[in-house]
N, C-alpha and C positions, 0 to 999 in steps of 0.2 A: 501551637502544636502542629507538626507537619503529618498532613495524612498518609498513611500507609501507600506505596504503590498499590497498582492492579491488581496484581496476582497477590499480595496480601491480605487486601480489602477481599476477594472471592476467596482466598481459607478463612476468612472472619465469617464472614458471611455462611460458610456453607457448613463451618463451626456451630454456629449459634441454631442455623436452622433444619441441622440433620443432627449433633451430637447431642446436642441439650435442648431440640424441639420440644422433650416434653417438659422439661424445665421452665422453659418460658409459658407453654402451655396454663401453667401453673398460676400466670399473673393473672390478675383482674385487668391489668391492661393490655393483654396476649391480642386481642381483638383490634386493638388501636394499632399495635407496631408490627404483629405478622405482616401483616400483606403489604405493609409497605417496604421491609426489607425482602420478603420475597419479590417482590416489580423492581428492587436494586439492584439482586441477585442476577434477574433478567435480563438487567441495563446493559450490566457489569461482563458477561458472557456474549452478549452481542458484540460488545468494544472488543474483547478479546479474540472474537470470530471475524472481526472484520464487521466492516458498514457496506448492505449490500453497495452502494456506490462505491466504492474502495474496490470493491472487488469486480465490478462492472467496467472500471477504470484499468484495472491490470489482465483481463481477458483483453481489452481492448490495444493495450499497451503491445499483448506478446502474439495478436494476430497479427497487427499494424508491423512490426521490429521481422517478425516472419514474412508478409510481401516483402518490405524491404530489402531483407537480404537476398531473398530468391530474386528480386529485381537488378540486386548488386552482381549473386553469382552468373545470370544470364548477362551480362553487361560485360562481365572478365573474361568469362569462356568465350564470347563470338566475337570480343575483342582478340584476345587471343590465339582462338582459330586462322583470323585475316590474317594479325600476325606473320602465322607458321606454315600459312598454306601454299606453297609454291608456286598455285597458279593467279595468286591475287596479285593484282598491277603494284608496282612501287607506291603511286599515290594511293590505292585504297589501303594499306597497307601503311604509309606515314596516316593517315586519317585515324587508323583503328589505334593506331598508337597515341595520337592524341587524345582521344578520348578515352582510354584505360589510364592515361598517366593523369588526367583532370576530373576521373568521376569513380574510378574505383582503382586506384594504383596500385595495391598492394589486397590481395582476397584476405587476409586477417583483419582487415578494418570492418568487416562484416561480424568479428566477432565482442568488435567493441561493443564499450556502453551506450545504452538508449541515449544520454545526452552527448556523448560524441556524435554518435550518428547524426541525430538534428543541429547540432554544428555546424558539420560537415556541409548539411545539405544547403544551407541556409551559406555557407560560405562560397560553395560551387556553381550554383543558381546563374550568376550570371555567367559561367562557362559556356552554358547553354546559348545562348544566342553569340557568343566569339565565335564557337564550333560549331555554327550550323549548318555551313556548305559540308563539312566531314560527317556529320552525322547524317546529313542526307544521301550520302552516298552509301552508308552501309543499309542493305534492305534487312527488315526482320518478318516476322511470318505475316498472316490475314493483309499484306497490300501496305505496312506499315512499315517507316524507318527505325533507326536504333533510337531516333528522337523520343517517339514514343516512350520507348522503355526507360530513356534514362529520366525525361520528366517525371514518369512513375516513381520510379525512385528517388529522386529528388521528393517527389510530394510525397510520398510516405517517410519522409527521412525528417519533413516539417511540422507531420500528422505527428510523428513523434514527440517533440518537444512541447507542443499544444497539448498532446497527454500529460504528457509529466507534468505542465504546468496545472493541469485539472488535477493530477493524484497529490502533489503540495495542496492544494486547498483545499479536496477532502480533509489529506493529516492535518491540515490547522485547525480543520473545522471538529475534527475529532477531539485536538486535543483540548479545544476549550470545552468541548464535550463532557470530558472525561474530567478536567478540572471542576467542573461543577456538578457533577456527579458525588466526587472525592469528598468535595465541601457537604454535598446531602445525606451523603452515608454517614461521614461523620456527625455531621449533627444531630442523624436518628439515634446513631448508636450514644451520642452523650445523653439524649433525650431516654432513652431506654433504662442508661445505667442510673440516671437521677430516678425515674421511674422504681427500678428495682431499687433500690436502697430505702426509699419512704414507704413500701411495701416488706422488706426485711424488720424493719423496724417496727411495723404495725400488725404484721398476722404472725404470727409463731408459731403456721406450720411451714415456714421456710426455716433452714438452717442459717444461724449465725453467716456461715461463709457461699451461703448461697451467691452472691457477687462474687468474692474471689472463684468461683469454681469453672461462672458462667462465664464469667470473662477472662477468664485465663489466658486463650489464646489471644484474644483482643490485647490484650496486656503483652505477652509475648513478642508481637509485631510493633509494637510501640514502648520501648522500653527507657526510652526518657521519658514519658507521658507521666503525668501526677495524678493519682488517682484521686 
């Protein structure tokens, strides 16, 4: 039997423990399986909320991809400026051109994906030292060259893919998570339903279909399932 997805397993769950709470109430073994599907309930809602680390991972992600581009937009425009500015020499002027056409050629590449971006940087990297006499030449503010800035961006364009390879192992680590999560839910809820049945059977203040009633929805999400 295959386990219900996530979002299945929390209307099972929130089925059994808000529509028919008093129903299970009712068992002599309410005491053994409440609290442990309520702490699944809890699991269950965190995974769908996210793992603080998951989520520590993607601030991290859209601060880092934010230098970056403000490192890339500053990099186009003061390329660009030397460019178009009249009074800049031929050479500073071929300089600025090289280095917009080898670190940020075209300002839409700023709006690509996080793994283009670290690509990119990781491919460009040694531009940096071919173009060092040009990029020394153009100054940028506090006493520094364009070097500065464009290493910056290069290194956050590296910090990037270093993220994303820490948010793939979160989601790995999640989803084995979740898989044996799946497998403990289940097996309380089969442990519950054997429960209830030996208990139908032996006090008669349960109705006949006190099973079919409590497990309806359980049933409903699982409808190859053999009862």
């Amino acid at each position: 039997m295959n386990p219900p997805g996530l979002d299945a397993l929390r209307v099972v769950l929130d089925d059994l423990l808000e529509a028919h709470l008093e129903d299970l109430q009712k068992l002599r073994t309410a005491d053994l399986y409440l609290p442990t599907l309520r702490e699944d309930r809890a699991r269950l809602l965190a995974l769908q909320q996210g793992q603080p680390e998951d989520q520590s991972v993607l601030h991290d992600l859209d601060e880092t991809d934010r230098d970056h581009d403000d490192f890339g937009w500053a990099i186009w425009h003061i390329c660009e400026a030397h460019r178009r500015c009249p009074l800049i020499s031929d050479k500073t002027r071929q300089a600025a051109r090289l280095i917009q056409a080898a670190f940020v050629p075209e300002i839409s590449e700023l709006r690509d994906h996080y793994a283009q971006e670290a690509a990119r940087a990781q491919a460009r990297r040694p531009e940096v030292e071919r173009l060092g006499q040009a990029l020394a030449m153009i100054p940028v503010a506090d006493g520094q060259t364009l070097k500065t800035w464009v290493e910056g961006f290069l290194d956050k364009g590296t910090s990037l893919g270093e993220l994303l390879r820490q948010r793939e192992e979160v989601r790995q680590a999640t989803h084995m998570t979740l898989r044996r999560l799946r497998r403990q839910v289940m097996s309380t809820l089969e442990d519950l339903r054997t429960a209830v049945r030996l208990e139908v059977k032996r006090n008669p203040e349960l109705d006949p279909d006190f099973e079919t009633r409590v497990f309806s929805t359980l049933d409903q999400h699982l409808p190859n399932r053999n009862a």
